[in-house]
C-alpha positions, -999 to 999 in steps of 0.1 A, spaced: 0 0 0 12 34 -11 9 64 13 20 102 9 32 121 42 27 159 39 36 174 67 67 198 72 85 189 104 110 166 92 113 145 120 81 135 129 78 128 90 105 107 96 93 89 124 63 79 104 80 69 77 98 46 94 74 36 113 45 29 83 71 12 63 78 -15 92 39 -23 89 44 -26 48 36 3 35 56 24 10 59 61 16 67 93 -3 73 124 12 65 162 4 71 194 23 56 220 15 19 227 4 34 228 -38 54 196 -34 20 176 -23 -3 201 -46 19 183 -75 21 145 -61 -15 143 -57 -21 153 -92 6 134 -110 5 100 -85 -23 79 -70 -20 70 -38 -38 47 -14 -41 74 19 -28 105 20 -13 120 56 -15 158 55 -11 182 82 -33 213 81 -5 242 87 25 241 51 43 263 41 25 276 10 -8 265 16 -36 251 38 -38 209 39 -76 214 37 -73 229 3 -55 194 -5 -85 175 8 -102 197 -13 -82 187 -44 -82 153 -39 -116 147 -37 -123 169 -71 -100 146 -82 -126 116 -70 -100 94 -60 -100 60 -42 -75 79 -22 -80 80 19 -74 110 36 -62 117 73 -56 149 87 -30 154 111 -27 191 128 -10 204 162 -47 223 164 -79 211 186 -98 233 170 -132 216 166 -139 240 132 -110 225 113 -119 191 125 -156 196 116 -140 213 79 -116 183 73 -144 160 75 -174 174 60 -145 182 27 -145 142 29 -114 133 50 -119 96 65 -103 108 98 -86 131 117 -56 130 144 -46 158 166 -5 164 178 6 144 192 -4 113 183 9 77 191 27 61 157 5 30 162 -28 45 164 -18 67 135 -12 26 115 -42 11 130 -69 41 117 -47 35 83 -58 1 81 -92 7 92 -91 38 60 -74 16 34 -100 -14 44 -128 11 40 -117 26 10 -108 0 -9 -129 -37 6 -158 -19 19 -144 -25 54 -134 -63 56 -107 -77 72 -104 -105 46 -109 -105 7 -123 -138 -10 -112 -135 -45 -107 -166 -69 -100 -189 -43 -73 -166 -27 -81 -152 5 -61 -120 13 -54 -103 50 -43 -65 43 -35 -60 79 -15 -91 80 -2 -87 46 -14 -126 38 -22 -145 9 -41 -181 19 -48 -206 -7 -70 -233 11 -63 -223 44 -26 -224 38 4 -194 36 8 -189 1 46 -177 -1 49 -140 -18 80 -114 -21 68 -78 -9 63 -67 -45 44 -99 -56 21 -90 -26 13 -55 -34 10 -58 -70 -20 -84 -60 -32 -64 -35 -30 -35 -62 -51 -54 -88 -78 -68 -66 -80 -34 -50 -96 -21 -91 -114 -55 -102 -119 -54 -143 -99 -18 -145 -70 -17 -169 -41 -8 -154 -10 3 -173 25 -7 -167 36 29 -159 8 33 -133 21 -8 -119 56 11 -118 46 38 -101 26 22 -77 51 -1 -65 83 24 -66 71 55 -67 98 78 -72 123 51 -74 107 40 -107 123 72 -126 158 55 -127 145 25 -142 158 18 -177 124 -1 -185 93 -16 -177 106 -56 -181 105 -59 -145 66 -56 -140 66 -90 -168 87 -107 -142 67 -100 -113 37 -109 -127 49 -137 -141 63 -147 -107 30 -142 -93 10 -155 -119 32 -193 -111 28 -191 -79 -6 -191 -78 -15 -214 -110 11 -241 -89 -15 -242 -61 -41 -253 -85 -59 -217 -87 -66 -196 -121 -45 -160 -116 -72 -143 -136 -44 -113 -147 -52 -109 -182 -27 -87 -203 -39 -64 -222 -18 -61 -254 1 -22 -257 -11 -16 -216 -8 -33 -192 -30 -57 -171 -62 -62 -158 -75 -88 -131 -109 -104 -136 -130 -117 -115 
């Protein structure tokens, strides 16, 4: 799962960085109001932690971006204010939740899961799809009640395809999903093949149909 932290003290943004990435989620990072303003545009993300007070800008007025942008994206608001107007703002703009300074780095990852479950599995703990079973918290693949063994990126690019059933996705958005920034040194797109190929064996070998179709010049879609 990808998440982007906006929020301007660099070491608290560095504490949940490290922190969220332990639990298996990838991060990016901006700054300043213009640095997010840009990365929510250009990048999907699966929750989005913004602080209220940048310099440049309000966060609200990135709430209110993001959901123009009507986005699968989660949103939750982190500000040193207790001001109950900005609360009540944040989440009649759409904002799934809101934490006040300062906050405990575990209850910041358990309302992220309980955000990304909501967002994206209308809540559940567990997703039932073509005889896989997948835990997001636990980051968990079962195939008849047994571990199915995955690598980190094996895991979120199935989490990433169940998470948009039947929607083309393209190799650059696979990419970007998966390394983000990182992606921009690449010298291709060959390693996505790989990936899903590895994926695609590992699940076929336990005598279940992957359902990732390619979709010739794009990318890949999963079907359900």
């Amino acid at each position: 799962m990808k998440l982007l932290i906006v929020e301007d003290e660099a070491e608290l943004a560095a504490d949940i960085i490290a922190y969220v990435t332990q639990e298996g989620y990838r991060c990016e990072w901006a700054s300043t109001f213009s640095a997010a303003a840009e990365k929510i545009v250009l990048y999907q993300y699966d929750c989005v932690i913004v602080d209220i007070t940048l310099p440049g800008g309000n966060g609200l007025d990135l709430v209110r971006t993001l959901k123009k942008l009507d986005t699968q994206t989660g949103v939750i608001i982190v500000s040193a204010k207790d001001a109950l107007t900005d609360k009540v703002t944040g989440l009649q703009l759409g904002a799934d939740d809101y934490l006040t300074k300062p906050f405990h780095l575990a209850e910041l990852s358990a309302r992220l899961q309980s955000v990304v479950r909501r967002r994206h599995f209308g809540g559940r703990t567990e997703i039932q799809v073509r005889g896989l079973t997948i835990r997001p918290d636990a980051r968990q693949v079962l195939v008849a009640g047994q571990p199915l063994e995955l690598t980190r990126k094996e895991y979120d690019l199935l989490l990433f395809l169940a998470a948009n059933p039947g929607r083309v996705l393209t190799k650059e958005a696979i990419a970007e999903h998966l390394w983000g920034d990182d992606m921009d040194q690449a010298d291709s797109l060959d390693i996505i093949y790989t990936h899903v190929k590895n994926l695609r064996r590992k699940i076929n070998e336990r005598g279940q149909t992957d359902g990732i179709a390619s979709v010739y010049g794009l990318g890949y879609k999963f079907e359900l």
